[in-house]
C-alpha positions in Angstrom: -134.9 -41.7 -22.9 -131.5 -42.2 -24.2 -131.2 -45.7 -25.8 -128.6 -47.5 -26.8 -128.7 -48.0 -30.5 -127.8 -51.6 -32.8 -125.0 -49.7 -34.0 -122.3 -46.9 -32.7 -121.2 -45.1 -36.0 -117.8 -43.5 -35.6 -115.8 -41.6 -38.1 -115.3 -38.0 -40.3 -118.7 -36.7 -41.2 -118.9 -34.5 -44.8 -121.4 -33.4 -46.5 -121.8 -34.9 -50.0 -123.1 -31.8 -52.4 -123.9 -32.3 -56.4 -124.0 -29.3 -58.6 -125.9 -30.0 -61.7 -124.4 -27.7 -64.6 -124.7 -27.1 -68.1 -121.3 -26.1 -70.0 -121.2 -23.4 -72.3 -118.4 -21.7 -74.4 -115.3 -20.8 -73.4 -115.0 -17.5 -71.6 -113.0 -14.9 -73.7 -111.3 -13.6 -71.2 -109.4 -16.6 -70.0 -110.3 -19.3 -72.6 -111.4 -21.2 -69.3 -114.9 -23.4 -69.7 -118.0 -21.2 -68.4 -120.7 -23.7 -66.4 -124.2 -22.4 -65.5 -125.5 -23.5 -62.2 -128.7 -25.3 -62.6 -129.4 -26.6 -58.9 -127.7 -27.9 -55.8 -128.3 -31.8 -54.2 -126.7 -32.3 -50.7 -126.3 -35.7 -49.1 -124.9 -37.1 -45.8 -121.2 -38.2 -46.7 -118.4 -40.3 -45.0 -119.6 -41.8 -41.6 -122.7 -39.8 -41.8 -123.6 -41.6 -45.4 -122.8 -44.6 -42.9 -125.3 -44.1 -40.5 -127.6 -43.1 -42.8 -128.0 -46.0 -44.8 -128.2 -48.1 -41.8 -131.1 -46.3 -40.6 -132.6 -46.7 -44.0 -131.7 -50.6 -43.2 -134.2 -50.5 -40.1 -131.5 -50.3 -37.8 -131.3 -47.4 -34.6 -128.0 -45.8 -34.9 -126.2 -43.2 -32.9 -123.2 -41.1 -34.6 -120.1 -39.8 -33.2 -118.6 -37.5 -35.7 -117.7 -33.7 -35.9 -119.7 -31.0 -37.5 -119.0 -26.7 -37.7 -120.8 -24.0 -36.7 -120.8 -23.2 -40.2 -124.2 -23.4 -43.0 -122.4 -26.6 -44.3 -122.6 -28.4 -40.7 -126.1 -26.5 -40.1 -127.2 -28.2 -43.5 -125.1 -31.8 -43.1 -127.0 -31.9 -39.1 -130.6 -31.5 -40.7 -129.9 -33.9 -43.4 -128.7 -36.6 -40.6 -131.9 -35.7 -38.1 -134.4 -36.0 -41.5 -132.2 -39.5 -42.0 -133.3 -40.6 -38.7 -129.8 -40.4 -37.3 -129.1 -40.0 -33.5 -127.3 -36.8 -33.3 -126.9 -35.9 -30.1 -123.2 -36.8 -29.3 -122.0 -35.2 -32.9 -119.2 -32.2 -31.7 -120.4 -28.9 -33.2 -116.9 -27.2 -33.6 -116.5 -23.1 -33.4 -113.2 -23.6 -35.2 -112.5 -25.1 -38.9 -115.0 -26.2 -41.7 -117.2 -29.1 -42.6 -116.0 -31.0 -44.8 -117.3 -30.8 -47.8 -116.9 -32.9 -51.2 -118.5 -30.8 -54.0 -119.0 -31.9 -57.7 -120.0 -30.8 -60.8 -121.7 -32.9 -63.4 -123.3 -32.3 -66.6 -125.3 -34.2 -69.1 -121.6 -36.0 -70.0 -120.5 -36.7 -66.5 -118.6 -35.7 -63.7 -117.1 -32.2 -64.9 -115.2 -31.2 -61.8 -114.6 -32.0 -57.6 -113.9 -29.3 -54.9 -113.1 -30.1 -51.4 -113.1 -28.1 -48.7 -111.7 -29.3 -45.3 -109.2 -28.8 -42.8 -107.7 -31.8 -41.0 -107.7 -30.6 -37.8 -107.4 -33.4 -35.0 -109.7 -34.0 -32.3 -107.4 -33.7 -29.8 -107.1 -30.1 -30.7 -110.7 -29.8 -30.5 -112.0 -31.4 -27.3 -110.4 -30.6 -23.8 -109.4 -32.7 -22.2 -108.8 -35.3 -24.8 -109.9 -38.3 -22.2 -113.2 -36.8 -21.9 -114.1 -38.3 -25.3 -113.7 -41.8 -24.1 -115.0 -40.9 -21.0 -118.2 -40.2 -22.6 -118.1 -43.0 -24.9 -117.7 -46.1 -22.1 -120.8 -43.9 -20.1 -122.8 -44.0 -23.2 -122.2 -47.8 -23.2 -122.0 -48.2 -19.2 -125.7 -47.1 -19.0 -127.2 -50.2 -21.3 -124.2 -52.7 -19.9 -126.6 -55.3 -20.7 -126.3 -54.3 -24.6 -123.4 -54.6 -27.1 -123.7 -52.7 -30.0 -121.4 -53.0 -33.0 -118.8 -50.0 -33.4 -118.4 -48.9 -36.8 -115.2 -46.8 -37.6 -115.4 -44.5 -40.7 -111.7 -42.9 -40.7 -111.2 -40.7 -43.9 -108.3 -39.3 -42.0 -110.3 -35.9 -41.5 -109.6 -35.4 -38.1 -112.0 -36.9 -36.1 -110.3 -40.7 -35.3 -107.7 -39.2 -33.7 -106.1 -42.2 -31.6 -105.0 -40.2 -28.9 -108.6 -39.3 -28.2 -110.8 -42.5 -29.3 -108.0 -45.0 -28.9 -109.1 -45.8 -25.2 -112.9 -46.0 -25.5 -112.6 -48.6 -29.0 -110.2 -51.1 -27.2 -112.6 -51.2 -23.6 -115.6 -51.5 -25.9 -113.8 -54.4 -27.8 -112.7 -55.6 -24.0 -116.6 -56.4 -23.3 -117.4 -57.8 -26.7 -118.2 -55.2 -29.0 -117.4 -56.5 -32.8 -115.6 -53.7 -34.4 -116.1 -53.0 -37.6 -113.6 -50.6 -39.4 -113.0 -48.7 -42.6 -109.1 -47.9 -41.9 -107.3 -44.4 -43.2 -105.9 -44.3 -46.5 -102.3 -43.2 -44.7 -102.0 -46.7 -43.7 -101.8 -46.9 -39.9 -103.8 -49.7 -38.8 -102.2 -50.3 -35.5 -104.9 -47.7 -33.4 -107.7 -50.3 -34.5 -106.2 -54.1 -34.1 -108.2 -55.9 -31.4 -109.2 -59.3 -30.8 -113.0 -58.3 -32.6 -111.8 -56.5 -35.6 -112.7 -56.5 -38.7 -110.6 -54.7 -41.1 -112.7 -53.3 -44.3 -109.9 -51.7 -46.6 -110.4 -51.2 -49.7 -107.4 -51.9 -52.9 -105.9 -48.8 -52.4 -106.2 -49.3 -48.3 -104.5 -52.4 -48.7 -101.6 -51.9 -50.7 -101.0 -48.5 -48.6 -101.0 -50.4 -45.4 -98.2 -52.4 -46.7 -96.7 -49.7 -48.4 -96.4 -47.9 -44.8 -94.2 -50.6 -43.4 -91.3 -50.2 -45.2 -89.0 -47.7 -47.0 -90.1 -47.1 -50.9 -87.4 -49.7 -52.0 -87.7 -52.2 -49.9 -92.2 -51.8 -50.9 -91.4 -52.1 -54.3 -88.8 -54.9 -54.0 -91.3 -57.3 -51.4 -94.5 -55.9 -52.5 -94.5 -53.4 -55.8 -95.6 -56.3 -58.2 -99.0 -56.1 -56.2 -99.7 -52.5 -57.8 -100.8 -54.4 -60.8 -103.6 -55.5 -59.1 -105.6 -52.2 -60.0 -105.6 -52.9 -63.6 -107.2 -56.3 -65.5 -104.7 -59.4 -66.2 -104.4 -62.4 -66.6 -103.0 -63.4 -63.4 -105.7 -61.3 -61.1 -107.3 -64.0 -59.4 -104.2 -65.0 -57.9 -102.7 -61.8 -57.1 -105.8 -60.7 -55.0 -105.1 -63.7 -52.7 -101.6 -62.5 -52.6 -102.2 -59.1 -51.6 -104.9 -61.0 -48.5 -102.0 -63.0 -47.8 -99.7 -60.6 -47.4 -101.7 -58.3 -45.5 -102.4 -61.6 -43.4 -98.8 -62.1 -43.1 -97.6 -58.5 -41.9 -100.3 -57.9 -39.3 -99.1 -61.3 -37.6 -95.5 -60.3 -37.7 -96.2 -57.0 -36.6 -98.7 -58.8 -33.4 -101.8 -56.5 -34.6 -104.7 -58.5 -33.5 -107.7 -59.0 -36.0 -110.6 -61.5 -36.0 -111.3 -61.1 -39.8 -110.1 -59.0 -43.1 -112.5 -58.0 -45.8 -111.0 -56.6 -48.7 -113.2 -54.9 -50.6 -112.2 -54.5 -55.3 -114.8 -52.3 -56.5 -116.1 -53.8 -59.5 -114.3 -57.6 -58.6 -115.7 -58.0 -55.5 -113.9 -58.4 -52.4 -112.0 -61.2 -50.6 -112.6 -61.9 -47.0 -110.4 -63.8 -44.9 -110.8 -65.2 -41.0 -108.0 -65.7 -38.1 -108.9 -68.9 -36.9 -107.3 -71.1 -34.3 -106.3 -73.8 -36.5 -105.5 -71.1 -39.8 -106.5 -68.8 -41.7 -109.7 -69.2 -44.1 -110.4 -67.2 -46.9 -113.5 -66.4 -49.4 -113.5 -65.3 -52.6 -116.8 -63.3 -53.3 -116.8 -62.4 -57.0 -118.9 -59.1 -58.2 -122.4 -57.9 -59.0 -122.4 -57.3 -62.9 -124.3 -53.4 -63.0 -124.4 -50.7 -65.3 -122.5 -48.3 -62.8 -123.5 -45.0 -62.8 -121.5 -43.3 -60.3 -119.2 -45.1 -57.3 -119.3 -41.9 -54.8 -120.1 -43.8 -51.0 -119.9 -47.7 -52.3 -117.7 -48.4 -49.5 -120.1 -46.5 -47.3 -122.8 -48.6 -48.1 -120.9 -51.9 -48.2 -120.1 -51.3 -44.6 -123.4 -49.8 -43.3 -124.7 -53.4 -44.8 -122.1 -55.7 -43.1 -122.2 -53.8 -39.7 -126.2 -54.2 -39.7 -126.1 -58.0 -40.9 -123.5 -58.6 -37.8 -125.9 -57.0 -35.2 -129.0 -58.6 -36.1 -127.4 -62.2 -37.0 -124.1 -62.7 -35.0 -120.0 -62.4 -35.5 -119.7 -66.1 -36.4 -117.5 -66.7 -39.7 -120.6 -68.5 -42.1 -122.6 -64.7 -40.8 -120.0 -62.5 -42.0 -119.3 -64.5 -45.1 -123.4 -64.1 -45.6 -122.6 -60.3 -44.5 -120.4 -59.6 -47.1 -122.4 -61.4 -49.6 -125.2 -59.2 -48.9 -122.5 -55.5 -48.6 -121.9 -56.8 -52.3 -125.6 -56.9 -53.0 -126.2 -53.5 -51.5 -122.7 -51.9 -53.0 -124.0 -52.8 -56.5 -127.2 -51.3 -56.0 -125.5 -48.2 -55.0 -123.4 -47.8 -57.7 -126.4 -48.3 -60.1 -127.3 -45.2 -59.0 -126.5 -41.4 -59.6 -125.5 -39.3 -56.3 -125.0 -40.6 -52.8 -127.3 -43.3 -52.5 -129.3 -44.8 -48.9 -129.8 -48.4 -49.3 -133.3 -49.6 -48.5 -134.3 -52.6 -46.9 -136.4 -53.4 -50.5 -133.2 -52.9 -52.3 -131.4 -55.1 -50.6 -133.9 -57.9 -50.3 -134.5 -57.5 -54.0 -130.6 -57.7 -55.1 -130.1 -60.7 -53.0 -133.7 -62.7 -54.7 -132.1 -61.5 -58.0 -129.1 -63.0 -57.0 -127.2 -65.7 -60.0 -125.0 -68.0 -59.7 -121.5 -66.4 -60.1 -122.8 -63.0 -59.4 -121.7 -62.0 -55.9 -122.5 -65.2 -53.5 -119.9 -68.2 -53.3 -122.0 -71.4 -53.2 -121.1 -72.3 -49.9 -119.3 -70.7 -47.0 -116.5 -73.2 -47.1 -113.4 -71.3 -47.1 -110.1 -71.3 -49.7 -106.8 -71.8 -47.8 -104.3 -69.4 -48.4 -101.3 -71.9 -49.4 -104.1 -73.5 -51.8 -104.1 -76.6 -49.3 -107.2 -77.8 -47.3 -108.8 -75.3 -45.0 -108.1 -75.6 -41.4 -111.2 -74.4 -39.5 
């Protein structure tokens, strides 16, 4: 029986592979560093790490991603099935690679990253390029009663190609599906704005997006003071509301709908802002303090966390406040750990009993206006 799963996972699958080494001398025929091999750890990567950890949540999930008919797809497929992933509308391409993301680490660290991928768009891939929605609004058509929460993992790999997956997002937001997405790192946001988005960039994301509107002058004239945001100083605080604020600002002007933006900062936490009738409310949520041990899928997990909190407990602003409270929870686990980790439901309920006060959760869900007046909603 097909069922319709919690959540819809869509995005550019890769297959997350660590090579443990040991480094020797250098070789005398090229001075370059000789590394012996010692073994070979695979994980599910991008929206597959996604899905995965959301199954390791307790939550049913189905993927929509693209694999090859290569060993690397063969091996990312198996990983996803043994995950407990729904596989079954995954595109097995006869053309290009999987993506892969391959390092190399030692007893000191990361030593070395190799990629191997090849960008090519869905479009190019699936004929005709309708079909994709097509298949998509069936999927959801046959469990109307059902509305799953649509999570978008673009790496900009290929697969959230807007002229293919444009369609089936926006009618899926048109009957009430929350979406919930991780935008490219180009910048182009527009494919995604609906009434029920949530935008989940990251730092980089978010200065990129506002980078993309303008010419590199005019950025670094309205916006270029912002890049300090990526390095510790005194005024931080302040200029992460600035950068939510302008972010804010621009998608208004530009009339790209959103219902909320979550700005994840790595190790400062994230802010998280609503579009409310009355204004716009905004929450500072401050970071976990870990030992980190390796960042690789952080976002992944932050996301699989928020997306499972919002199908189980609602879209309402005091849920995703206590959603991204949690993805901070679960991001700090993750990053506690070495390779691409799947967040258990024990982790998570362990991080958030261990929780102090200044570490991660605001006291209350009462929001910070952005022009430092009273909040309006």
């Amino acid at each position: 029986m097909d069922v319709l799963p919690e959540v819809i996972v869509v995005g550019d699958m890769l297959l997350d592979q660590y090579v443990m080494a040991e480094t020797k001398c250098a070789a005398p025929e090229s001075n370059a560093l000789i590394v012996r091999q010692l073994g070979v750890n695979s994980y599910p990567g991008g929206a597959a790490n996604v899905a995965a950890n959301l199954v390791s949540l307790g939550h049913e999930v189905e993927l929509y991603g693209r694999a090859a008919k290569d060993a690397d797809g063969d091996e990312l497929l198996r990983l996803c099935v043994r995950h407990g992933v729904g596989v079954a509308r995954v595109l097995l391409s006869a053309r290009g690679c999987t993506t892969v993301r391959q390092r190399f680490l030692s007893e000191h660290g990361q030593l070395l990253r190799v990629d191997r991928e090849d960008h090519i768009p869905l479009r190019h891939l699936l004929e005709p390029a309708a079909l994709w929605s097509r298949l998509f609004m069936a999927h959801l058509d046959a469990h109307a009663a059902v509305l799953p929460v649509i999570t978008v993992a673009d790496y900009g790999l290929g697969y959230c190609d807007p002229s293919v997956i444009w369609e089936g997002l926006q009618e899926a937001a048109r009957r009430g599906c929350p979406l919930l997405i991780d935008p490219p790192r180009s910048g182009n946001w527009g494919n995604y704005a609906s009434a029920l988005t949530l935008f989940k960039p990251n730092l980089r994301q978010a200065l990129n997006f506002l980078a993309a509107l303008y010419p590199a002058a005019d950025y670094q004239r309205k916006y270029g003071h912002l890049e300090r945001v990526s390095h510790a100083h005194e005024d931080v605080e302040q200029d992460y509301l600035e950068l939510c604020s302008a972010v804010i600002n621009e998608l208004e002007e530009r009339r790209l709908p959103y219902r909320y933006l979550w700005i994840t900062l790595g190790g400062a936490g994230a802010v998280l802002a609503a579009r409310e009738a009355l204004g716009t409310c905004v929450v500072r949520l401050p970071a976990r303090r870990v030992e980190v041990a390796d960042v690789t899928g952080a976002g992944d997990t932050a996301l699989a966390v928020m997306a499972g909190h919002v199908a189980r407990h609602g879209y309402g602003w005091d849920e995703v406040v206590k959603g991204a409270s949690a993805a901070n929870a679960g991001a700090a686990v993750a990053v506690s750990k070495r390779g691409t980790y799947r967040l258990t439901r024990e982790d998570l309920e362990r991080a958030l009993q261990t929780t102090k006060p200044g570490d991660g959760t605001p006291p209350e869900s009462t929001p910070t206006n952005l022009e430092n007046e009273s909040a309006k909603c």
